[in-house]
N, C-alpha and C positions, 0 to 999 in steps of 0.2 A: 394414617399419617396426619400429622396434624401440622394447621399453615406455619404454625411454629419453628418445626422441625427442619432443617435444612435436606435438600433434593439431592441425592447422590445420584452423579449421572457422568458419565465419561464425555470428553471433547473429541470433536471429530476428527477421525483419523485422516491421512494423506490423501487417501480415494475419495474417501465423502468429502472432502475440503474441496477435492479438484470439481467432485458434480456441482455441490450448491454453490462455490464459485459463479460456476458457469450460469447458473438462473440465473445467481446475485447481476451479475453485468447486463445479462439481457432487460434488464430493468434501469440501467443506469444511464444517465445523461449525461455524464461526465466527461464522454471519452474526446468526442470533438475538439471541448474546450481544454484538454491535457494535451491535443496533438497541436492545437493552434499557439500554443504555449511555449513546447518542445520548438516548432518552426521559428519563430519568433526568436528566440534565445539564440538557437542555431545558428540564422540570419545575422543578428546584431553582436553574437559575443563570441562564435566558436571561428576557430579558422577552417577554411574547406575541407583539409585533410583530418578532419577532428576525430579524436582517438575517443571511445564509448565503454566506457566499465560500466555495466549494464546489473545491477543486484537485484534480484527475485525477478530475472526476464520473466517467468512465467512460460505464456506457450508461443512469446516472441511475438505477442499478435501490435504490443507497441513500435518495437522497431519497422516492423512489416510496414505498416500504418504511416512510420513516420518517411522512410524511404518513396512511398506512395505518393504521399502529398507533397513532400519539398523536393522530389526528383537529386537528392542528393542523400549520399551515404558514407557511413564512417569508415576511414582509412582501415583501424583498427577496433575490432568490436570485441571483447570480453563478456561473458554469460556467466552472471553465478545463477543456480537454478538447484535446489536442493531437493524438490519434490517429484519423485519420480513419474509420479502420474502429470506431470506437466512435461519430460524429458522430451520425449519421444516428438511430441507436439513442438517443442522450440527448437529439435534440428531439422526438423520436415520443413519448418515455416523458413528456417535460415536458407535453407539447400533452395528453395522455393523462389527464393530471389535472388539469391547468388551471392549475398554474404561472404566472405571469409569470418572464420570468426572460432572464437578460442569459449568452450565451455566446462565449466568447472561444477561438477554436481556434487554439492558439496556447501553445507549453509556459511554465510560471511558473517565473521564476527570483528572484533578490533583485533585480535589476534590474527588473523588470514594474511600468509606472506601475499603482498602486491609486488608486481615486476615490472618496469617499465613506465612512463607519462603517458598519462592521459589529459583528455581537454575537457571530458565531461564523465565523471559519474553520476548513473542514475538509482536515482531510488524510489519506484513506481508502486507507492505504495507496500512497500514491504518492508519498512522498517519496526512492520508490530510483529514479526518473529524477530525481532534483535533484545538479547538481554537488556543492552543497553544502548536503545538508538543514539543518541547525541554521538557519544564515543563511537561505533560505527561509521557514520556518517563522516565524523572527524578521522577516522583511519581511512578511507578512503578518498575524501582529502588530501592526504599526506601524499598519497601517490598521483596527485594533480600537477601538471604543467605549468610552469606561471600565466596566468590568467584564467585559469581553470576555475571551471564552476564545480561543486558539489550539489545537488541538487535532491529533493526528495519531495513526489506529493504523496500527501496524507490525510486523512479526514482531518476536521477542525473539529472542537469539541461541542458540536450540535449533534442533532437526528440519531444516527446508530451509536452514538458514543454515550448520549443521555441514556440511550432504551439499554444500555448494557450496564452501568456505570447502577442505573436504578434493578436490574434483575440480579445480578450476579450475587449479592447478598444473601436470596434466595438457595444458592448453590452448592452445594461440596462437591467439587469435580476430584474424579477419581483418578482421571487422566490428565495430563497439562495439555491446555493450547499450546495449538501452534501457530496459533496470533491472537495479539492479544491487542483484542478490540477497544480496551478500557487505554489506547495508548493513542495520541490523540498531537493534532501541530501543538497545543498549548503545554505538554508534557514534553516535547523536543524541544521545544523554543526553551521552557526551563533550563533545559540538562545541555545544552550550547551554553549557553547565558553562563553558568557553573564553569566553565571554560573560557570566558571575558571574551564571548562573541558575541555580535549582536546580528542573527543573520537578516536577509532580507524576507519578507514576507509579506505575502498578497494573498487572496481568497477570488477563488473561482465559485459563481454560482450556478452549484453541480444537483441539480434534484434525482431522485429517484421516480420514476413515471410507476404509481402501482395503481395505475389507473385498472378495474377488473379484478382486478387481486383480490378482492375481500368477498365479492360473489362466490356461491356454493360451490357452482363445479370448476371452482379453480383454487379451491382446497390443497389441495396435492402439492401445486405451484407454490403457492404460500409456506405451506411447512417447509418447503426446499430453502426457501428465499431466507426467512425465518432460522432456517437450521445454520446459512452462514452466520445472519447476523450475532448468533446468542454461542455461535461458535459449540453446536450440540445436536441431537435427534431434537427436533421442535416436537416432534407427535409426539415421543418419549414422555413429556413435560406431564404435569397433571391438567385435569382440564379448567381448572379455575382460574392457570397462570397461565396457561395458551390465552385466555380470554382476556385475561389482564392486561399481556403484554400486545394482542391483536388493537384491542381499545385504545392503547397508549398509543399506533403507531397511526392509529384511523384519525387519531384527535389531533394528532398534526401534519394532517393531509391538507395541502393547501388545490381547492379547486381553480384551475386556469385553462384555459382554453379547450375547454371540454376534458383534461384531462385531471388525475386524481397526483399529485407531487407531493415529496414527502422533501424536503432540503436536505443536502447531505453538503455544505460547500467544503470543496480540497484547497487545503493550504497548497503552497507552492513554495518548498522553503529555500533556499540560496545561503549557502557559504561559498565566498571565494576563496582562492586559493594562497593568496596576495595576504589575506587576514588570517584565516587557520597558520599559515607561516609564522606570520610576526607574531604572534601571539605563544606557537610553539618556545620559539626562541626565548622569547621571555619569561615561558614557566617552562623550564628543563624537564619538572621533575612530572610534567603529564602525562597522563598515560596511553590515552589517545593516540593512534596516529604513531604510536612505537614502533 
């Protein structure tokens, strides 16, 4: 094979998505600063009884988390959760705290009938399984309360968006993701914007700790971590683009208080409810949010 030649390899299926997830996070510093966030917004903008459409819950370990920390919980909580190997995990963790709570396994797109107001939809990171995030995010929207936030964090277009954005040309995936990492806040901020929104946006600084990682006998770990990132079998790879792509991620490793950081900052993005409205009204013919 030659470096020419484009790399046929399939994307990870629903199982291997759900493991290397799991490394991915153990690695992640982001989570604290998503809960202090979530508390915050809660606090200052939802009403006590606040109604949670919750899209890509995952294994529920957000809500868990957020009930934890601000000792308060949603009236009514909604789960969209399409990935079966995450199922089982999000109604254990729901039952576990005593949730009531309504789940739909079943992926959310702009077409998915909503029922009823909500005060907060969330989107925790899962808007790179939507065809088309902005219209997503805007349909769910649609079924906000007045005052209602839509909300979604997402990587910003730094650290694993560059390392994917630069390998993927490398590629011919035989299978389609099912996320699509190369989707990034500055691709949603677009695809709103196209919609005559302008939403709010902030950046949390969220690093990766892969402090250890690149030592020999934590090999193994690395290819897992690696296999979410590139959204693939990372050992599968040839060995010149494993080396490639390890050097790319070693070289922007920022060392800080003894440890090894790679930045990944999450947008935080905000559509009110108040705006996606007025804005409906004024172009009938969009398709968002139908």
């Amino acid at each position: 094979m030659t470096r020419s030649k484009k790399i046929r390899i399939p994307s990870l299926e629903a199982g291997r998505y759900a493991d290397t997830f799991a490394v991915f996070v153990r690695h992640s510093l982001e989570y604290p600063q998503m809960l202090d966030e979530l508390v915050r917004l809660a606090c200052e903008r939802l009403p006590e009884d606040f109604r949670l459409l919750d899209v890509g819950a995952g294994t529920g370990m957000v809500i868990r988390d957020w009930i934890r920390l601000s000792g308060v919980r949603p009236a009514r909580y909604t789960a969209f959760e399409p990935n079966p190997s995450h199922l089982e995990s999000l109604t254990g963790t729901l039952e576990a705290v005593g949730l009531a709570h309504e789940i739909e396994a079943a992926p959310f797109s702009n077409a998915t009938p909503l029922s009823g107001d909500y005060d907060m939809a969330l989107f925790s990171h899962s808007l790179y399984w939507m065809n088309d995030p902005a219209a997503a995010l805007l349909h769910a929207a649609s079924a906000l309360a007045p005052g209602g936030l839509a909300l979604a964090f997402i990587g910003g277009p730094y650290g694993l968006y560059g390392l994917f954005t630069l390998f993927e040309p490398y590629l011919e995936r035989t299978t389609p993701m099912l996320q699509d990492n190369m989707m990034s806040s500055h691709e949603l901020i677009q695809g709103l914007r196209r919609y005559g929104l302008e939403p709010e946006v902030r950046f949390l600084p969220t690093p990766l700790d892969l402090s250890g990682l690149f030592e020999r006998q934590s090999r193994s770990e690395l290819n897992e971590f690696l296999s979410f990132c590139l959204q693939l079998e990372f050992s599968h790879l040839p060995e010149w683009l494993q080396s490639d792509v390890i050097r790319q991620i070693q070289g922007g490793c920022v060392p800080q208080d003894g440890c090894q950081y790679w930045y990944q900052p999450t947008a935080v993005v905000v559509v009110n409810a108040a705006d996606w409205a007025g804005r409906r009204s004024a172009t009938p013919g969009s398709t968002a949010g139908a």
